[in-house]
C-alpha positions in Angstrom: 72.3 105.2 71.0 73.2 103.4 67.7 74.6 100.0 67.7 76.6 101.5 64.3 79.8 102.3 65.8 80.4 104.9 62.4 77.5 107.1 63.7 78.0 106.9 67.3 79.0 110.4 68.7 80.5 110.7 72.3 78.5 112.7 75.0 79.1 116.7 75.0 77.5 119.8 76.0 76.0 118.2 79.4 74.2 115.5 77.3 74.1 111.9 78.3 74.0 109.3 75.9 71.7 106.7 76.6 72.9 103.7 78.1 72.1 99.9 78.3 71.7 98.0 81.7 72.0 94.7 82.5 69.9 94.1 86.1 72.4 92.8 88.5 70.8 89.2 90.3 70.8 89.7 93.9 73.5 86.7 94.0 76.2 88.6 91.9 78.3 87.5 94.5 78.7 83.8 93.7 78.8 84.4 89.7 81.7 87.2 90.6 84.1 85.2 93.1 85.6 82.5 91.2 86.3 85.0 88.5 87.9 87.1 91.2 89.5 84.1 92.9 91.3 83.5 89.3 92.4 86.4 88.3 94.1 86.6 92.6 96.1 83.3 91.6 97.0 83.8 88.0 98.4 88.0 89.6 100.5 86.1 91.7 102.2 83.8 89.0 102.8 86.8 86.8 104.2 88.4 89.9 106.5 85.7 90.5 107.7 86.0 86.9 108.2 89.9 86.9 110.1 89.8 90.0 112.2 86.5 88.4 112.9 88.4 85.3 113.9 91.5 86.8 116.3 90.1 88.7 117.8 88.2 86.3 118.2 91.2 84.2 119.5 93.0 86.8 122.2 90.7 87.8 123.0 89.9 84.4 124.1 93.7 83.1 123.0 96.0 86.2 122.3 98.4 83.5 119.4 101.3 83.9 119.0 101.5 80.5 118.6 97.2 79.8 116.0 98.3 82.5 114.3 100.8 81.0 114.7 98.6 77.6 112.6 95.9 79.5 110.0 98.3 80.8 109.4 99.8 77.3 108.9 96.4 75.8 105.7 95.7 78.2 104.7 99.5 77.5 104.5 99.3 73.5 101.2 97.2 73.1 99.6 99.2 75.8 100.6 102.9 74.2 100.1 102.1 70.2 97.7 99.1 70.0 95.1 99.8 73.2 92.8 102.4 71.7 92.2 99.2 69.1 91.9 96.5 71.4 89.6 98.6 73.4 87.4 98.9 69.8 87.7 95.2 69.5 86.7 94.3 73.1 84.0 96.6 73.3 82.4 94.3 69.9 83.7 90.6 71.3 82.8 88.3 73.9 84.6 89.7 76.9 84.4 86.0 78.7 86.5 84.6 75.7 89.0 87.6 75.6 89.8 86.8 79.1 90.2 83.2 78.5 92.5 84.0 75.4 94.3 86.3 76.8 95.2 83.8 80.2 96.4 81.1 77.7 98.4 83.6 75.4 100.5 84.2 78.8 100.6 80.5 79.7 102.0 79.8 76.1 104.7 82.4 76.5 106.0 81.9 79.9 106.4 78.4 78.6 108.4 78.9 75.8 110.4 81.2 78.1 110.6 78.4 80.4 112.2 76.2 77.8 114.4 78.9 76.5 116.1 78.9 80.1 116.4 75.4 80.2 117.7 74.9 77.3 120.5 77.5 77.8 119.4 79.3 74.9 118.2 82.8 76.3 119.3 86.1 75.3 118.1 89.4 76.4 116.0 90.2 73.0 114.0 86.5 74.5 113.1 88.5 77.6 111.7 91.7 75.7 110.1 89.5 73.5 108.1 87.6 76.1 107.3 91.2 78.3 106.0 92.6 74.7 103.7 89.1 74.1 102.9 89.4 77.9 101.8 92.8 77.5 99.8 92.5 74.7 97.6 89.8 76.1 97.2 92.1 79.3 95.8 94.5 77.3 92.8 92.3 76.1 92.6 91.0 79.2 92.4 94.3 81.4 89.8 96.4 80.0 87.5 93.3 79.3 87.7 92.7 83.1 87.0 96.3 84.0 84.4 96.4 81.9 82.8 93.9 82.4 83.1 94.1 86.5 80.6 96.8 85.7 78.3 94.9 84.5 78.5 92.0 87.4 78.9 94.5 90.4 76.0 96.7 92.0 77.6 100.0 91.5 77.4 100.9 95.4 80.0 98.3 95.9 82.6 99.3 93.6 84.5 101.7 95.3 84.7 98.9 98.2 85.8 96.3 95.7 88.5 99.1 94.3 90.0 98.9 98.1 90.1 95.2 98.6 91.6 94.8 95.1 94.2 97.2 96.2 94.6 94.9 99.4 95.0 92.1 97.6 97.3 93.8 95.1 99.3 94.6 98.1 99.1 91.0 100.0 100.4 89.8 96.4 103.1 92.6 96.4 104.0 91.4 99.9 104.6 87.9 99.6 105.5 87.4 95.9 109.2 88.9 96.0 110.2 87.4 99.0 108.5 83.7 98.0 109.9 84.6 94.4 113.7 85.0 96.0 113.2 81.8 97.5 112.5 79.9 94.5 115.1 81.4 92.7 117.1 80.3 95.6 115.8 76.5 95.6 114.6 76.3 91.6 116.3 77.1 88.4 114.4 80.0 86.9 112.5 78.1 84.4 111.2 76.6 88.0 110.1 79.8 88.8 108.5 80.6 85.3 106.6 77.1 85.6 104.5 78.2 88.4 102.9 80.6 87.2 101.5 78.1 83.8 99.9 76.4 86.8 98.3 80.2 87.9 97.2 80.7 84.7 95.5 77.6 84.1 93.6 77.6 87.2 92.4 81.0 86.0 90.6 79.9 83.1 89.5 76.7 84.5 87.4 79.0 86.9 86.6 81.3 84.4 85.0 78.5 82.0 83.3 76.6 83.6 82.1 78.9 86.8 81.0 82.2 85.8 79.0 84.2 83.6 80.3 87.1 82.2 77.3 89.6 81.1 77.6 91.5 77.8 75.8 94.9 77.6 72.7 94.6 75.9 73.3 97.2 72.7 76.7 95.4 72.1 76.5 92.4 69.2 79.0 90.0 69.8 78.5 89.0 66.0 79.0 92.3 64.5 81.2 92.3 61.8 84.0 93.9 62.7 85.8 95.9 59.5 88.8 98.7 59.5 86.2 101.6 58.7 84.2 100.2 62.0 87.3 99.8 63.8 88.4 103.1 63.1 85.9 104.9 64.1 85.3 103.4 67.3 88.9 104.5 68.2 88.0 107.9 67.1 85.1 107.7 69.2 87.3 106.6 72.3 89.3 109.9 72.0 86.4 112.2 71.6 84.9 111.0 74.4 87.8 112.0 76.3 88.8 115.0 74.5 85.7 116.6 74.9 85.6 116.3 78.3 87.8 118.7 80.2 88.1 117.0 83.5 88.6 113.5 82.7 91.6 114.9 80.2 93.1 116.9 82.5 92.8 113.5 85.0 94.6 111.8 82.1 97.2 114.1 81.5 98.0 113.9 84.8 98.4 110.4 85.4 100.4 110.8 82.0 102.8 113.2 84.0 102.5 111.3 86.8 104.0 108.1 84.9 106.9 110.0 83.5 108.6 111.3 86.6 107.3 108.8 89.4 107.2 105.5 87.2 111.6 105.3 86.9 112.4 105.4 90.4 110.1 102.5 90.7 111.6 101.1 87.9 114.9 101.3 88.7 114.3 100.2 92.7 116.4 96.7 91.9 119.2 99.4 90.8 118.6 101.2 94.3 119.2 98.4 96.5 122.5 96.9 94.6 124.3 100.2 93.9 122.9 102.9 96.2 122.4 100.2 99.1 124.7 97.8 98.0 122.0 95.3 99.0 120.6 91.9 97.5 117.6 90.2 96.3 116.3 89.4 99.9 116.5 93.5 100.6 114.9 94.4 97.6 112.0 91.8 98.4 112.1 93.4 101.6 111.6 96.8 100.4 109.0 95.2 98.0 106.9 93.7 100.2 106.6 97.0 102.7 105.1 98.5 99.7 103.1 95.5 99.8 101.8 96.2 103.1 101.0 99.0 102.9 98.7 98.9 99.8 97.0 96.2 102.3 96.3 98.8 105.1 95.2 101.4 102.2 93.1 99.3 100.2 91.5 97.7 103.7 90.8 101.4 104.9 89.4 102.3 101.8 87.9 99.1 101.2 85.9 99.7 104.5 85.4 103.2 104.4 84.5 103.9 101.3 86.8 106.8 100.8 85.7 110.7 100.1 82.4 111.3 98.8 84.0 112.9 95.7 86.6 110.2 95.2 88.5 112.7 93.3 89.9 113.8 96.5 90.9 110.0 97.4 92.6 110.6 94.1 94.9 113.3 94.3 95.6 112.6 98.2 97.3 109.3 96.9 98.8 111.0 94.4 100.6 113.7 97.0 101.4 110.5 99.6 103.2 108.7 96.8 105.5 111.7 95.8 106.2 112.9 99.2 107.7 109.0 99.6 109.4 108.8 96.4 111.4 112.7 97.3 111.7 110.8 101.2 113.9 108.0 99.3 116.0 110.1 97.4 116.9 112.0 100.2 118.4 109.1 102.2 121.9 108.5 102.7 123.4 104.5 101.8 122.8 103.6 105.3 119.1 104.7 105.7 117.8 101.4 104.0 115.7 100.8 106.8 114.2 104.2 106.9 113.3 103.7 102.5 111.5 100.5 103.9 108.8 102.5 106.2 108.8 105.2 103.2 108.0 102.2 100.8 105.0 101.5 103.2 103.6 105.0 102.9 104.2 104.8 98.9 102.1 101.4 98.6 99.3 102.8 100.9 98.9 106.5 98.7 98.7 104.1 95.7 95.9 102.4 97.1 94.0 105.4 97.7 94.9 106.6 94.2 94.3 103.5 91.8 91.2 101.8 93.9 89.4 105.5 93.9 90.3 106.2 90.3 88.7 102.7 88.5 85.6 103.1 90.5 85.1 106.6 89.6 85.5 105.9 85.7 83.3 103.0 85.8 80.8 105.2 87.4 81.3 107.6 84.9 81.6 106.1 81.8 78.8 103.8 80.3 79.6 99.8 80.2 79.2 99.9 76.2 82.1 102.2 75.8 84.2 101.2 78.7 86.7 98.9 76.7 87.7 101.7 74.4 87.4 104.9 76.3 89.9 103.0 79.3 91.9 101.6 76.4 92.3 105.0 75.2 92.9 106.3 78.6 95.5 103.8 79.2 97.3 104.3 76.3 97.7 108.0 76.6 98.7 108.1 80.5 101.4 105.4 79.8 102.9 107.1 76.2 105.3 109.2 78.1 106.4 106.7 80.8 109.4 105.6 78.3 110.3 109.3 77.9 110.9 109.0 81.3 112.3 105.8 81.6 114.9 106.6 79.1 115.8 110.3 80.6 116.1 108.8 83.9 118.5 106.2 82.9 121.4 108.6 81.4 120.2 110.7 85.0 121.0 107.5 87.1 124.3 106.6 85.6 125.8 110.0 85.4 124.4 111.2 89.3 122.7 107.9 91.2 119.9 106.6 91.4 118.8 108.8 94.0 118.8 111.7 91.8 115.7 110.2 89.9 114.2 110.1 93.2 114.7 113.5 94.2 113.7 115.0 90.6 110.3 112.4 90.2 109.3 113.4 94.2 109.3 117.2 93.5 107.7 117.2 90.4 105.1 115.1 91.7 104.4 117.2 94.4 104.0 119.8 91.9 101.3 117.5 90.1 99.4 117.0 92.8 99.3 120.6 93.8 97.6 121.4 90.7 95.5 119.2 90.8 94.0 120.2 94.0 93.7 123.9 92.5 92.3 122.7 89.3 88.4 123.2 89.8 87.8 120.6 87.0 89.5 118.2 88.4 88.0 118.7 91.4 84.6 118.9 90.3 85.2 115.8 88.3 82.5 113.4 90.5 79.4 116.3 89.9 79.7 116.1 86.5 78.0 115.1 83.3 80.4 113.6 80.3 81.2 116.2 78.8 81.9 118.6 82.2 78.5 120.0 83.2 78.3 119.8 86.5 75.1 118.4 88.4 73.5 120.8 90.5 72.4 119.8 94.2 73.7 116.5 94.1 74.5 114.8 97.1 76.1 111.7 95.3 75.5 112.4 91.9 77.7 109.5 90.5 75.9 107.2 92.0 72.2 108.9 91.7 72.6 111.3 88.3 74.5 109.4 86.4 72.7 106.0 85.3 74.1 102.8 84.7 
């Protein structure tokens, strides 16, 4: 492999590219925790601030489409800018991206925080902050992800993909109902204040306690130009493109986020018109969702999940679109009922997202991991406004149940196919590219090296 990104080629025809390790130290554990420790705090500040702001949006217009407005502002940075971010994080120190990227959220909450207690804040302020928020997020993720790689023996990140869905769901849990309660004893820019203190505690960690690896073919000091740039986004797609399996995974999650990502969206509008229910309900329903993404990321965190972890996959994917069809199908009075259906949505999305990370990081070589899951990211979230937006017009004309109903069957559908789809479902015994290993017992963890 070249370390010139305008010569690099992406995998095809069966053929691997050649791929730098970094030997993992057998204590990987203490360099890893604080880091993980951090990133557990300053996740449940910026859920405290998403639940905050939602509501306040909600209560302020009860409008699906200021809703969908909001949503669409976080997507933007991810959809146009993360195929370039992923270039630029791929080239940069991913220790000081993450550090950046926590103080770029701390210094926008902030001025959000003032904006509210000033009396100054309009709805535009909000969209502005979510897009800001975003962006940052999207320098943040991928250097994480990647770099997990790189500081976790690879037999212990499906595991790690389970108790980060646990914690995801502890976090999911307690956040709305401990964020109703602030809003009920703090003015929001109380709210909003917390989670400056999450933040910094996150990059104190992260300075000062670990040491995040850089693969060895990647110069930090690389002079980074718009030809280079370039064509390490074009790089990004081809690697995807001219791999069959791993697109058709994409374009499934890409489906997926147009028809099942509005009804989650539009849950506050659920509880206050189709419920006629308040914040302490929708926290309720929240943190059932919560719970189970615990129990899911626990099991899976303990088991393992399937061998092929494709099947983990698309098992999630059916469990969260039979829920999502269960909730539109409930009359007003059934709110109890949506809460146990809420449970069996947070623990198929465990199964999903903590087997699908650990399979691409299995997959895809640590060198090319910021821009091939920017990339990735990009194109499964680009239709999630056309849904957004279709969905609202759908809510206000027929309920928001209807969204439910529409999102659950065509879900269904989703996952159907992709249980018939042999490369989808040959996705862990293969190559990049879509040659599939022959007599392989666990060839992502055996075939495909690190």
């Amino acid at each position: 492999m070249t370390n010139n990104p305008e010569t690099t080629t992406p995998p095809a025809n069966g053929q691997q590219q050649p791929q730098s390790e970094l030997e993992i130290p057998t204590n990987w554990l203490a360099n890893f925790l604080p880091m993980f420790i951090g990133q557990i705090v300053s996740l449940l500040g910026s859920s405290l601030v998403q639940f905050a702001l939602v509501w306040y949006v909600t209560k302020l217009t009860g409008s699906a489409t200021v809703l969908a407005a909001a949503t669409t502002a976080a997507l933007i940075p991810n959809i146009f800018l993360g195929p370039f971010v992923g270039a630029l994080v791929d080239r940069w120190n991913r220790k000081r991206v993450m550090i950046l990227a926590d103080l770029v959220v701390a210094l926008a909450t902030a001025g959000l925080a003032l904006l509210f207690a000033f009396d100054l804040i309009q709805i535009w302020h909000i969209y502005l902050i979510l897009f800001i928020r975003s962006l940052a997020g999207i320098f943040q993720g991928p250097a994480k992800t990647a770099s997990i790689t790189l500081m976790v023996p690879k037999e212990h990140l499906t595991r790690l993909g389970g108790i980060n869905q646990a914690v995801g769901g502890l976090i999911d849990t307690f956040s709305p109902a401990l964020g109703a309660l602030l809003l009920a004893l703090l003015p929001i820019q109380g709210v909003l204040a917390v989670d400056i203190v999450t933040a910094a505690i996150a990059i104190l960690l992260l300075l000062f306690f670990v040491k995040v690896p850089q693969p060895k073919s990647v110069s930090t000091s690389q002079k980074v130009t718009p030809k280079s740039l370039l064509a390490d986004v074009k790089f990004g797609f081809k690697y995807i493109l001219t791999w069959p399996g791993l697109l058709i995974v994409i374009l499934i999650a890409s489906s997926i986020n147009l028809f099942l990502a509005p009804p989650g969206n539009l849950m506050p509008l659920l509880i206050t018109q189709f419920f006629n229910k308040g914040a302490q309900e929708l926290a309720w329903l929240q943190a059932a969702m919560g719970i189970g993404a615990i129990v899911g990321g626990l099991v899976l965190g303990v088991w393992g999940g399937f061998k092929r972890k494709v099947i983990s996959i698309m098992i999630g994917i059916l469990g969260i679109s039979l829920g999502i069809f269960g909730v539109g199908l409930l009359p007003p009075t059934a709110y109890l009922v949506s809460v146990l259906l809420a449970g069996l949505i947070g623990m198929a999305a465990s199964f999903a997202n903590g087997s699908l990370g650990p399979l691409l990081q299995t997959k895809v070589p640590p060198e090319y991991q910021g821009r091939v899951f920017t990339v990735l990211s990009s194109m499964s979230m680009g239709l999630m406004p056309i849904g957004l937006f279709l969905s609202a017009p759908i809510a206000e004309r027929f309920g928001v149940s209807a969204v439910y109903v529409v999102g659950g069957i065509v879900g269904l559908g989703i996952a159907i196919f992709g249980f018939l789809d042999k490369r989808v479902m040959t996705l862990d015994s293969q190559f990049p590219g879509g040659k599939l290993i022959e007599s392989d017992p666990q060839p992502e963890q055996e075939k495909i090296p690190l």
